[in-house]
N, C-alpha and C positions, 0 to 999 in steps of 0.2 A: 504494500500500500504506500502509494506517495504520500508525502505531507502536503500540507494544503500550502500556499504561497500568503507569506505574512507580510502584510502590507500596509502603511501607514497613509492617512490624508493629509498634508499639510498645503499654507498655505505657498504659492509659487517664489522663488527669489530672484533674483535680476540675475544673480548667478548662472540659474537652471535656464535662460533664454536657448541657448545654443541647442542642449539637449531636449527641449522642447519643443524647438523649429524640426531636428532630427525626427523625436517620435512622431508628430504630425505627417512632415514626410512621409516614413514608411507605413504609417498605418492609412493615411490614403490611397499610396501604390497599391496597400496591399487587396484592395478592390479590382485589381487587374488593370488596372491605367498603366498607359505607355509611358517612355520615358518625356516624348513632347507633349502628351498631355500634362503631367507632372511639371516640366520646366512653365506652361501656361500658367501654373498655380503660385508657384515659388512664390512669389508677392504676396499672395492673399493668407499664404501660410506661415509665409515666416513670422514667429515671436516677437513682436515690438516690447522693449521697454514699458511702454504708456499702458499695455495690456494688462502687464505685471503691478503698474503704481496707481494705473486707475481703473479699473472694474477687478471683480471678484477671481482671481486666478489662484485654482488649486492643483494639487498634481497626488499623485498615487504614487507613493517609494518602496521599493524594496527593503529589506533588512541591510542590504549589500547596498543600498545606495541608488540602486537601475530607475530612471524613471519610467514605469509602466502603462501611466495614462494618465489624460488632464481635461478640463473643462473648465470654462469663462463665463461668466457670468458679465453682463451688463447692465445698469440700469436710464432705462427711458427717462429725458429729459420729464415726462409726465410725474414720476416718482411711483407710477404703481405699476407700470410694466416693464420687463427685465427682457433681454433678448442672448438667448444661449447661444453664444459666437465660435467659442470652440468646444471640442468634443470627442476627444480620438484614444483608444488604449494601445497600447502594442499589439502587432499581430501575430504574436508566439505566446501574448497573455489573454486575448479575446476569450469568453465562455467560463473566466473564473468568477464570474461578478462583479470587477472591480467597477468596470457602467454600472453598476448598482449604487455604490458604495459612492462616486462620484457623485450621482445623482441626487444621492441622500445629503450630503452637503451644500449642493446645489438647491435645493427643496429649503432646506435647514435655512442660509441665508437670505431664499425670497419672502420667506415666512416673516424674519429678522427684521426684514429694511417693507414689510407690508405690502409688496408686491402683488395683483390681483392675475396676473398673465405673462408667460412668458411666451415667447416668438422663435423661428429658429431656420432657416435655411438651408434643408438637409440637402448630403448628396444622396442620388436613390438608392446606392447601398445601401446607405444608413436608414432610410425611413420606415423599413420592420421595426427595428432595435428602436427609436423613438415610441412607435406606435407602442411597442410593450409599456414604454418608460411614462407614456401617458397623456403624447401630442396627439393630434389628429392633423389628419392633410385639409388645410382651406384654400390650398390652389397654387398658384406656380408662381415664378420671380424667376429674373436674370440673373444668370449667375453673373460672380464679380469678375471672371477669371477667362469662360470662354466666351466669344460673342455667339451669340445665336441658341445657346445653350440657356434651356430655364430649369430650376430645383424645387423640388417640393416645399411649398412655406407651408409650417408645420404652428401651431400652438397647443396651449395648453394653458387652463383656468385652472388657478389654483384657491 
């Protein structure tokens, strides 16, 4: 029997930018995208500093230190909607729950700051694994990354 994967939430540090930008990377490839689709993205995925100092940026650590997985939080100029910006696990760790465990901090700080909805732009990989987590699909958007290309905009009332 394997041991289960121990793993902590904390909040993100300016630090962790680099391996951040990394895990995003490969857990989007890991949908099957090309390497030119990917190089389309590199902008919209890489870790800005601002990410880290102004909305809610948490990440998922190993015992060992490996960053596993993260998710962003933003909040709406309105003060009661939040828009879930990033959201990606590693793709050697997908299936252990840590999207769970993510989420549940995620949840935990909309609750915090009074939040009534939060919003999301998924890729349609991802928009099963939303729908579990408790978005629904309201219809489509541009993506920021290819032209011509629209993603599922996703919500969810909390």
């Amino acid at each position: 029997m394997t041991r289960p994967l121990a793993y902590t939430i904390r909040r993100a540090e300016l630090s962790d930018r680099d391996a951040l930008t990394d895990l995003c990377m490969r857990s989007k490839q890991s949908n099957g995208y090309d390497d030119a689709f990917m190089a389309m993205c590199t902008g919209e995925l890489r870790v800005r500093d601002s990410w880290i100092l102004d909305d809610d940026f948490w990440l998922a650590e190993t015992e060992e230190g490996a960053l596993v997985g993260c998710i962003r939080l933003s909040t709406g100029t309105d003060g009661v909607t939040g828009e879930l910006e990033t959201c990606f696990v590693d793709p050697d760790r997908q299936g252990q729950r840590i999207g769970q465990r993510l989420f549940d901090a995620l949840h935990g700080r909309a609750r915090d700051l009074g939040l009534t909805r939060i919003g999301l732009d998924a890729d349609p990989f991802a928009e099963p694994f939303y729908a579990r987590m408790g978005f629904e699909t309201v219809g489509r958007t541009p993506s920021g990354s290819i032209p011509g290309r629209t993603l599922p905009r996703m919500q969810m009332a909390l």
